[in-house]
BADO-187895 format. One line per field, with one value per residue (C-alpha): z, y, x; residue in one letter. Coordinates in nm, 4 decimals. Layout:
<sites>
zz = [Z;...]
yy = [Y;...]
xx = [X;...]
rest = [A;...]
</sites>
This chain:
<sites>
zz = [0.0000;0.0751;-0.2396;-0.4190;-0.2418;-0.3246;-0.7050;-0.6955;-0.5284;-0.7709;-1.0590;-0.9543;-0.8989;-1.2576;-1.3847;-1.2002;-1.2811;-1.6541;-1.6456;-1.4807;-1.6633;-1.7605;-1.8687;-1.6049;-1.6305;-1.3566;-1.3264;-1.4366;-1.5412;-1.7862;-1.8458;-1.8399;-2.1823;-2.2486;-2.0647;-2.0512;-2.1357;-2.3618;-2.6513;-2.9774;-3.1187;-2.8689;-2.8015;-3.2309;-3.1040;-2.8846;-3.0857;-3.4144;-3.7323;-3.6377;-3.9273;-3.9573;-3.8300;-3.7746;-3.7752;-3.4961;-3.7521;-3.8881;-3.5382;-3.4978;-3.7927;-3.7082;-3.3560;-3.4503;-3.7432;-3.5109;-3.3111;-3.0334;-2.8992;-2.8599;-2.5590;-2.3414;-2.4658;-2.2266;-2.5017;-2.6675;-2.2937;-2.2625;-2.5731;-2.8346;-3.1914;-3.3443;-3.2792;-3.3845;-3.4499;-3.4351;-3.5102;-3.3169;-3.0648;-2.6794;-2.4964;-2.7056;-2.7713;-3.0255;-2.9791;-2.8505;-2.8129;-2.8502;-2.8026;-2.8855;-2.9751;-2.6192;-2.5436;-2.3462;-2.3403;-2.4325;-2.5428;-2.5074;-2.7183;-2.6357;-2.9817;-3.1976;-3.0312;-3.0077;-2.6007;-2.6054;-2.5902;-2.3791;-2.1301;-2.0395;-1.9610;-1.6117;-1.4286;-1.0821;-1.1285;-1.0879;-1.3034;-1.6839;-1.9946;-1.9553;-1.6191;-1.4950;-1.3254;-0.9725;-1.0317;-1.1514;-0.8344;-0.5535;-0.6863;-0.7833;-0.4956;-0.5165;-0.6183;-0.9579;-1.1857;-1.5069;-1.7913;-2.1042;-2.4188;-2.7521;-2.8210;-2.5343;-2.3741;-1.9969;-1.9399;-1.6005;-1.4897;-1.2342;-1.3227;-0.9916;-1.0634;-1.4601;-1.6158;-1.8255;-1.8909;-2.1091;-2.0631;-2.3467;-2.2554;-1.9069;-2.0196;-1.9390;-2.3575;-2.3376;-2.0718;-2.1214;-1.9326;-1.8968;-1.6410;-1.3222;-1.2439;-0.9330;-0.7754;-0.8472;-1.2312;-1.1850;-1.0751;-1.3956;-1.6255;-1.4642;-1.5129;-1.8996;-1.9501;-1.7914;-1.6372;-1.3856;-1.4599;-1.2147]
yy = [0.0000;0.2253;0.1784;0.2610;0.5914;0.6845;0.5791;0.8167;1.0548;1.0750;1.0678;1.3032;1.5580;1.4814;1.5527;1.8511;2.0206;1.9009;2.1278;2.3932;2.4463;2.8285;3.1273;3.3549;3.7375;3.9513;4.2680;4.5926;4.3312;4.0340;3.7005;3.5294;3.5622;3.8801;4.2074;4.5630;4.7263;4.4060;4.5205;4.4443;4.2303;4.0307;3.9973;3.8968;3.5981;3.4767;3.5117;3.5119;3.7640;4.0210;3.9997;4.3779;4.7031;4.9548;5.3424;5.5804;5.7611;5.4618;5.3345;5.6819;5.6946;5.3331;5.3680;5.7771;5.6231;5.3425;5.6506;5.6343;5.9264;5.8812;6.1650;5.9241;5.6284;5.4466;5.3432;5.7069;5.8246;5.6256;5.6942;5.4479;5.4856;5.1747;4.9061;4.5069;4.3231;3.9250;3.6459;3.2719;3.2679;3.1059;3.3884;3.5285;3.8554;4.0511;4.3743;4.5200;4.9079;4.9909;5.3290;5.3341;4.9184;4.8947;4.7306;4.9834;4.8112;4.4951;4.3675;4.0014;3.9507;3.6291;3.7055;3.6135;3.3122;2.9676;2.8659;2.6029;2.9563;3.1555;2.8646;2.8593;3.2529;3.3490;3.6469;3.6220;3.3076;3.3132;3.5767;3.4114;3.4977;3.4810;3.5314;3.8039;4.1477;4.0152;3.7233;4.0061;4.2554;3.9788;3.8596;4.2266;4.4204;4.7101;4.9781;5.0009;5.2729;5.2271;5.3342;5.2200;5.3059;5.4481;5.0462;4.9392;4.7691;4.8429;4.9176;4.8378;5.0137;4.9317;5.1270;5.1476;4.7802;4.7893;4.6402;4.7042;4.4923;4.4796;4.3303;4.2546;4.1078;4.0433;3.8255;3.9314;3.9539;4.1746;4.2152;4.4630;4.5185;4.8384;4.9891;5.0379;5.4264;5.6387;5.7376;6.0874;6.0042;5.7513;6.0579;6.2540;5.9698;5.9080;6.2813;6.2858;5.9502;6.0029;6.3472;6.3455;5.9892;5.7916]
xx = [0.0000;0.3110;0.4570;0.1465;0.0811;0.4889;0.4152;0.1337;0.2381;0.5811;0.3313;0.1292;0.4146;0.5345;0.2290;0.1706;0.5252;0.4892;0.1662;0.2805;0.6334;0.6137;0.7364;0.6998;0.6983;0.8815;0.6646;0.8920;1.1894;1.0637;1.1624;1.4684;1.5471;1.3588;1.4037;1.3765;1.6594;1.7496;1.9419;1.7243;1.9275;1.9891;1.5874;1.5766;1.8288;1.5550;1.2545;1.3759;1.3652;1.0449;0.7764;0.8225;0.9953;0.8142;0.9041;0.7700;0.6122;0.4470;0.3107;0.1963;-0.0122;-0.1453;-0.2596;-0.4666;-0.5814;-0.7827;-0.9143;-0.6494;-0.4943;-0.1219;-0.0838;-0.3248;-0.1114;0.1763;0.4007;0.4052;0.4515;0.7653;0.8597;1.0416;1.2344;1.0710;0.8299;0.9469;0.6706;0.6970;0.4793;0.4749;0.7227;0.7168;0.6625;0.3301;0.5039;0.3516;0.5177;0.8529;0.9089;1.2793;1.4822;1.7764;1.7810;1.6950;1.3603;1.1431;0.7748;0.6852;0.3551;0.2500;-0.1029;-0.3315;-0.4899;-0.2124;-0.0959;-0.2795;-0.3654;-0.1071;0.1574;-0.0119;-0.1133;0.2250;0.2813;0.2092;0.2713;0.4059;0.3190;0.0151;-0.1797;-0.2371;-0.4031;-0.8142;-0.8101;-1.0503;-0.9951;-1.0638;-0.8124;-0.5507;-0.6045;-0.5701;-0.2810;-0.0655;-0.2677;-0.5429;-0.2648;-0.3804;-0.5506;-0.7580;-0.9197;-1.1551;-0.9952;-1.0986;-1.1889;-1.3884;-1.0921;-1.0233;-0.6445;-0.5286;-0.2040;0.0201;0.2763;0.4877;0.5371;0.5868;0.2726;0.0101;-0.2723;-0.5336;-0.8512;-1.1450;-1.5088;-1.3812;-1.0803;-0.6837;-0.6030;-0.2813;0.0192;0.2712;0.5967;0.8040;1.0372;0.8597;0.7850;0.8433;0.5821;0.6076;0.6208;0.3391;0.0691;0.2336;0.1864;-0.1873;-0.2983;-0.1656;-0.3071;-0.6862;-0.7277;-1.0330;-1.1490;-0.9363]
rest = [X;X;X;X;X;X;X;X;X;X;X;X;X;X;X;X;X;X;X;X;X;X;X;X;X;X;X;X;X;X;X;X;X;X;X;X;X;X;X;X;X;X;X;X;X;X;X;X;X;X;X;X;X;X;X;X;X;X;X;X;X;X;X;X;X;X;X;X;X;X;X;X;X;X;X;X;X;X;X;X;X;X;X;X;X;X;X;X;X;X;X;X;X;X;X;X;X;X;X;X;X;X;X;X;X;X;X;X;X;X;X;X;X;X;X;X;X;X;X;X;X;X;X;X;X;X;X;X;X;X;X;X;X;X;X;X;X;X;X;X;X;X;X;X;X;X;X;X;X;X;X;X;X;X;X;X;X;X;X;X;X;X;X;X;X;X;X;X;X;X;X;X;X;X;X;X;X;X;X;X;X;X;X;X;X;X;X;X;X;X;X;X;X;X;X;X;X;X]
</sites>
């Protein structure tokens, strides 16, 4: 009977690690392999050539002409030289912000990337894609500020701590990672970004 409840046990803690193995996201700092302040090209080594480069300019253009405005907009806040865009990779990133070829703010989308990716992102361990804003707040704490966007999305910013997420139709679709602010810069950033509405 022992050695039944040891071979159980043993499988069940297989099992549970093999389902749990993830890539988990450091608020303010990344992954192991992908950080802020990551040189570009060095980031391209680990996810491979991005599907397209994308000017300032060009971003610009893209996010007003969806009805955004870029002065109420985090990554424009930071500010960046060029976006790289990528398509399937392990860590579900979609987008990464650079200044000079240093990554800034990242963007990890749950739409581009089937759940067998994004299943294995967490952040601190224990916020993942689909997960709800209740889920989100108990685990990163009730300092947070938000705002619904020019596309119905709710944008929840914890920017003391370096993330951004984004959250469609109740769902945790988008997490973004950037260098944490000071506080000081944090009430700055939340009066450009959403003046009277926090």
């Amino acid at each position: 009977m022992m050695r039944k409840s040891v071979l159980l046990l043993l499988c069940l803690g297989l099992f549970g690690f093999s389902a749990t193995a993830q890539y988990n996201i450091i608020p303010g700092k990344g992954f192991d392999d992908v950080k802020i302040k990551m040189h570009i090209d060095d980031i391209v080594k680990v996810l491979g050539s991005p599907e397209e480069i994308i000017s300032f300019e060009d971003e610009k253009e893209s996010w007003e002409n969806g009805g955004y405005d870029i002065q109420k907009s985090l990554p424009f806040y930071i500010g960046f030289d060029e976006v790289y865009m990528f398509g399937d990779n392990k860590y579900a990133i979609w987008k990464v912000y650079v200044k000079k070829k240093k990554a800034v703010y990242v963007n990890l989308s749950s739409y581009l990337h089937d759940e067998d990716i994004t299943d294995k992102i967490s952040l601190n361990n224990d916020v993942h894609f689909y997960d709800n804003l209740n889920k989100v707040v108990s685990v990163l704490g009730g300092k947070y500020h938000y705002k619904v966007d020019e596309g119905e999305n709710t944008l929840i910013f914890f920017l003391e701590q370096g993330i951004e997420l984004i959250i469609n139709e109740q769902e945790l679709r988008n997490i973004c990672f950037f260098k944490p602010m000071k506080a000081k810069k944090a009430v700055i950033q939340l009066g450009l970004m959403s003046p009277g509405n926090f």
